[in-house]
C-alpha positions as CSV (number, residue, x, y, z in Angstrom):
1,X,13.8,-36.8,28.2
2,X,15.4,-33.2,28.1
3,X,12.5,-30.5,28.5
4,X,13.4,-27.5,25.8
5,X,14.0,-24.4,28.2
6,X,12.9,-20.7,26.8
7,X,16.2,-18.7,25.9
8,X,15.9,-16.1,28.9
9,X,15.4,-19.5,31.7
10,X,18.0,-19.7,34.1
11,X,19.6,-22.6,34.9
12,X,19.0,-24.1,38.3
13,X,20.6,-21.9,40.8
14,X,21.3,-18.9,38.7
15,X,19.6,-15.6,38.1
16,X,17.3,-15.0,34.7
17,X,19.6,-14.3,31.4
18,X,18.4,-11.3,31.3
19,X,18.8,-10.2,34.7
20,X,20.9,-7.3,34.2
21,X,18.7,-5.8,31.3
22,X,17.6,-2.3,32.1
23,X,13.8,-2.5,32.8
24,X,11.8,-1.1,29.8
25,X,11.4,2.5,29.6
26,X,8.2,3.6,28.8
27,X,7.9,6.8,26.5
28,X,5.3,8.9,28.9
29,X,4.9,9.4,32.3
30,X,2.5,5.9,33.8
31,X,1.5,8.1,36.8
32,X,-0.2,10.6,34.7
33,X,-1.6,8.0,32.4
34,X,-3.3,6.3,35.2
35,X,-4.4,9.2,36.6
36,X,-6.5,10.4,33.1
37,X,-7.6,6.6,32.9
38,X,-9.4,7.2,36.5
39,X,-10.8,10.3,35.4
40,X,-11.9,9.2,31.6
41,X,-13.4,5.9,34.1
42,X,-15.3,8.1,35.7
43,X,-17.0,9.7,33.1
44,X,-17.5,6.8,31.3
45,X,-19.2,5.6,34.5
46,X,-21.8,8.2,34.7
47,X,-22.5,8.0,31.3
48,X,-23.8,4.6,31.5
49,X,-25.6,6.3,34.5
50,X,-27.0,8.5,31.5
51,X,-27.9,6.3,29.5
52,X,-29.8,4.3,31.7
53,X,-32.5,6.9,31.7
54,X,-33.2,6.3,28.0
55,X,-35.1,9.0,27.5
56,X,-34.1,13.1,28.4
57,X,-37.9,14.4,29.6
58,X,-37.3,17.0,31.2
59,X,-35.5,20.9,30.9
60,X,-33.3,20.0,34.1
61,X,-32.1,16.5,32.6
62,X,-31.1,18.5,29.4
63,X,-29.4,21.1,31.0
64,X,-27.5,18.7,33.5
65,X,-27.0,16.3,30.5
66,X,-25.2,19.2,28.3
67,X,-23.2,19.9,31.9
68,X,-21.9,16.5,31.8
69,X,-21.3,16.6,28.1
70,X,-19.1,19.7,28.6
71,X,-17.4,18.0,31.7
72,X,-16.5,15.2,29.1
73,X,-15.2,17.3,26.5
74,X,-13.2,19.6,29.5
75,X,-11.4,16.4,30.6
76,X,-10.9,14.9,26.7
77,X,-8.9,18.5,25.9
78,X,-6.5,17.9,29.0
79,X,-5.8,14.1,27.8
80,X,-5.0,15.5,24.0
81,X,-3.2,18.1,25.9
82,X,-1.3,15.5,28.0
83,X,-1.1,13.0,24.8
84,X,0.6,16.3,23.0
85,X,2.8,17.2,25.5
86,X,4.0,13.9,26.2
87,X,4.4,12.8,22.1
88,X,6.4,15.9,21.1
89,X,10.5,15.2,22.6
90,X,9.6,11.7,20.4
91,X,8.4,13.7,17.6
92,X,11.0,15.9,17.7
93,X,13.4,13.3,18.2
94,X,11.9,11.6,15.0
95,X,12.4,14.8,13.0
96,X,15.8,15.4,14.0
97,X,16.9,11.8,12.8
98,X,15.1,12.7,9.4
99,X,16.8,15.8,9.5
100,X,20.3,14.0,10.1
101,X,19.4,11.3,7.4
102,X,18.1,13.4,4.7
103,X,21.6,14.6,3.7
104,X,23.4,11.1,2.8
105,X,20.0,10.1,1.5
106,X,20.4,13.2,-0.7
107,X,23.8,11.5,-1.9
108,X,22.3,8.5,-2.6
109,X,19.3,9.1,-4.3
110,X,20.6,11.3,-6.8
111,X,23.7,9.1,-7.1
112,X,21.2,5.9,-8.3
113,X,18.8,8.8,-10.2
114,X,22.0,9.5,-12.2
115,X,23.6,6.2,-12.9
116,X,20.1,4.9,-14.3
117,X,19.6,7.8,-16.4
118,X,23.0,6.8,-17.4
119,X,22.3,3.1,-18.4
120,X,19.1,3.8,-19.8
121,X,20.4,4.5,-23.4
122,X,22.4,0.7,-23.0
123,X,19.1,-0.7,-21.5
124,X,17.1,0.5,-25.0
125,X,19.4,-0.5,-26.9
126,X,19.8,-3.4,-25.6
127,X,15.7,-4.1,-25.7
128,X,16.2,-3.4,-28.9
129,X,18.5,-6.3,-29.9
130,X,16.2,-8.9,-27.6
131,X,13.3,-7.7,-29.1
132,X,14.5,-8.3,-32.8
133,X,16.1,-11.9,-32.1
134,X,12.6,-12.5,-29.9
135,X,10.7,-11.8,-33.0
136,X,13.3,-13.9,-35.2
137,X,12.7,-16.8,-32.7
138,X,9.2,-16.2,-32.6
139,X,9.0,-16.5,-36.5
140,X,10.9,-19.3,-36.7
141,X,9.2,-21.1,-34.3
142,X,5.5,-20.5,-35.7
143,X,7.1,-21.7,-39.0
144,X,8.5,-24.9,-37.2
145,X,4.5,-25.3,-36.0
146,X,3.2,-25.0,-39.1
147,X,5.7,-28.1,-40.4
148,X,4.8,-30.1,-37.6
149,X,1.3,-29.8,-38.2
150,X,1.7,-30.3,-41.8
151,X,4.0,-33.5,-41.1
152,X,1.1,-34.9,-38.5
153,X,-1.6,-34.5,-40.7
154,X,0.5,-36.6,-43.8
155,X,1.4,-39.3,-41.2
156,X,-1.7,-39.6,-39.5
157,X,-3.2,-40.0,-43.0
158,X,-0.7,-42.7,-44.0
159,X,-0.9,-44.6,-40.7
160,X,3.1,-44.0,-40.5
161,X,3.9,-44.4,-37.0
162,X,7.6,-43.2,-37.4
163,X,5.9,-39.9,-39.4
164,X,3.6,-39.5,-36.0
165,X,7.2,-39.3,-34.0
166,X,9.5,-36.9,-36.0
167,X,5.9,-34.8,-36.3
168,X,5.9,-35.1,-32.1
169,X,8.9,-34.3,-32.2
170,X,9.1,-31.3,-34.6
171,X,6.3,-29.6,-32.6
172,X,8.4,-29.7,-29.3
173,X,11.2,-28.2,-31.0
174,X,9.0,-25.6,-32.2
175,X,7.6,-25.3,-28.5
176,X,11.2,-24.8,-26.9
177,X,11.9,-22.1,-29.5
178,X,8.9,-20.2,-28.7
179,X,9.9,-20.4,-24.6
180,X,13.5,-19.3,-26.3
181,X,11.8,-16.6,-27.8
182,X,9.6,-15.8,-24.5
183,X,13.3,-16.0,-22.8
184,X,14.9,-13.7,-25.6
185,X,12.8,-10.6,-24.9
186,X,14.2,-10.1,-21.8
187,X,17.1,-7.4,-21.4
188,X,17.8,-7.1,-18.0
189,X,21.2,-6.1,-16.5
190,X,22.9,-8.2,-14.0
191,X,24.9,-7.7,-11.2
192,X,28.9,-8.2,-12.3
193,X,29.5,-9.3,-8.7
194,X,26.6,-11.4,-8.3
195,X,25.8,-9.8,-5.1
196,X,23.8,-6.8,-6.8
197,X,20.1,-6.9,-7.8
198,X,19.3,-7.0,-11.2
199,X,18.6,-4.0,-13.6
200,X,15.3,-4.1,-15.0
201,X,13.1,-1.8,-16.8
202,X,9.4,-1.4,-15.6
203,X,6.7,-0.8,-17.3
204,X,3.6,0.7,-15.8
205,X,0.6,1.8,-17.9
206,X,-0.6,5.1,-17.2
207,X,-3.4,7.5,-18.7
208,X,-4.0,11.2,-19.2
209,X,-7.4,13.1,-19.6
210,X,-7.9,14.4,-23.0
211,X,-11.9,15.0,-22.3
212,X,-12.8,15.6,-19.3
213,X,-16.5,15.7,-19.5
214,X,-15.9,11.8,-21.1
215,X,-13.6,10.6,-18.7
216,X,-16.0,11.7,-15.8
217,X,-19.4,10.0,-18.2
218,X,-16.9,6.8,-18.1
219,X,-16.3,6.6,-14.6
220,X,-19.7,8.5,-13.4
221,X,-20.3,4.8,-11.3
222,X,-17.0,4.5,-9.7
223,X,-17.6,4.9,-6.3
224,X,-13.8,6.6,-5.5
225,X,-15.3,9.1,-8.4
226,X,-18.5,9.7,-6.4
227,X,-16.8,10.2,-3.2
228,X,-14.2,12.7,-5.1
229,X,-17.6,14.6,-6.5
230,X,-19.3,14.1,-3.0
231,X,-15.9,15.7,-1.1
232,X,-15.9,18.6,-3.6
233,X,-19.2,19.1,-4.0
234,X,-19.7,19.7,0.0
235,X,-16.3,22.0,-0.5
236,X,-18.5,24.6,-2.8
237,X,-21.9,24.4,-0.4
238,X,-20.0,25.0,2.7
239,X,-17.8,27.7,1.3
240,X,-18.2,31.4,2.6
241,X,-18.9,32.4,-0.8
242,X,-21.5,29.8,-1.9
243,X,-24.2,32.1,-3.6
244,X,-27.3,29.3,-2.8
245,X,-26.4,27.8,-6.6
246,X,-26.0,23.9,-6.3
247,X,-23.7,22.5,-8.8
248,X,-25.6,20.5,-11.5
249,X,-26.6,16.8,-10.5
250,X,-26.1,17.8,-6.7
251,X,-28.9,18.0,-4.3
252,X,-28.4,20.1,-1.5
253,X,-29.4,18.7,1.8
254,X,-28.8,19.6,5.5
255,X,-27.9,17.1,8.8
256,X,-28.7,18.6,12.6
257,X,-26.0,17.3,15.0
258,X,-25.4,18.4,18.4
259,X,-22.1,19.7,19.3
């Protein structure tokens, strides 16, 4: 039996298929990488060393503790320094090919912002025609109901099977003109090629505030509400200006951290 082979396998007596590829090019420099992973090591080291003391008890632990801590943070700056440094051609690089794009992107969105603004009048219009004949097929088909029911009822009364049938019947007709209806409603625009997507109109539900003070009762439980109040809340304690008055159904509150 054949044994399946990976694409890049070389056949017997041959190099690898991809032989000749240039070897990956990383975007930083690995020597300096390696050399702020020994030093971050390192640290990391001693501060299990740290922590295996569990407990700081005395002035000289603190003080060699908040040494270490500063060490730490020293050698953190120089790897956001190095991570800065060595980001910024690719960021650059980045912002030049946006910069180079944005132009024919230009071209293009406004072209497709135009054209729909321009087949938006035919689009109405046209929703306007489906909608009618939807409602026209909607009617006729809840009237078609309403004689099938009536014709199911009379049969069923009189035992008459054929009755039972053309009722069956009459109700499926008036099924497939409601799914014609369903269908009917529908104004989308195809492609004339075929090859295009189709033209459709969207709707999205939106709202607008016309009471504050209701919309925030509403939503006072929402949690995405209560982090909103919580973010701007903190904004007006922590401002320069803050003159010791907390807003109303705020507690103020303080946290020590070390820095």
């Amino acid at each position: 039996m054949e044994i399946a082979k990976p694409s890049n396998m070389a056949e017997p007596g041959l190099p690898p298929r991809d032989h000749n590829q240039p070897p990956e090019v990383l975007p930083y420099n690995e020597v300096e990488l390696a050399t702020h992973i020994d030093g971050a090591t390192e640290f990391a080291a001693a501060a299990g060393e740290w922590l295996d003391l569990k407990v700081v008890a005395t002035k000289d632990q603190a003080e060699h503790l908040a040494d270490f801590i500063a060490g730490c943070r020293k050698r953190l700056k120089e790897v956001e320094a190095w991570r800065e440094k060595a980001k910024k051609p690719h960021l650059e690089a980045g912002r030049a090919v946006d910069a180079a794009a944005a132009r024919p992107e230009a071209f293009l969105k406004k072209s497709i912002t135009s054209a729909l603004a321009l087949l938006t009048p035919y689009e109405a219009e046209q929703k306007r025609i489906a909608d009618a004949e939807a409602a026209r097929l909607r009617q006729l088909a809840q009237e078609q109901a309403a004689e099938a029911a009536r014709l199911a009822a009379q049969a069923e009364t009189r035992n008459d099977v054929v009755g039972q049938v053309d009722a069956e019947e009459a109700k499926k007709s008036a099924e497939r003109l409601a799914r014609q209806a369903e269908h009917a409603a529908k104004s989308n625009i195809q492609s004339a090629s075929g090859a295009g997507r189709t033209i459709a109109a969207v709707v999205t539900k939106n709202v607008r505030i016309t009471n504050p003070r209701l919309a925030a009762m509403s939503l006072a439980s929402h949690p995405d509400l209560q982090r909103e109040l919580v973010r701007i809340g903190n904004q007006i304690v922590r401002a320069s200006t803050f003159n010791g008055k907390v807003p109303d159904g705020f507690e103020l509150y303080e946290e020590r951290t070390l820095r």
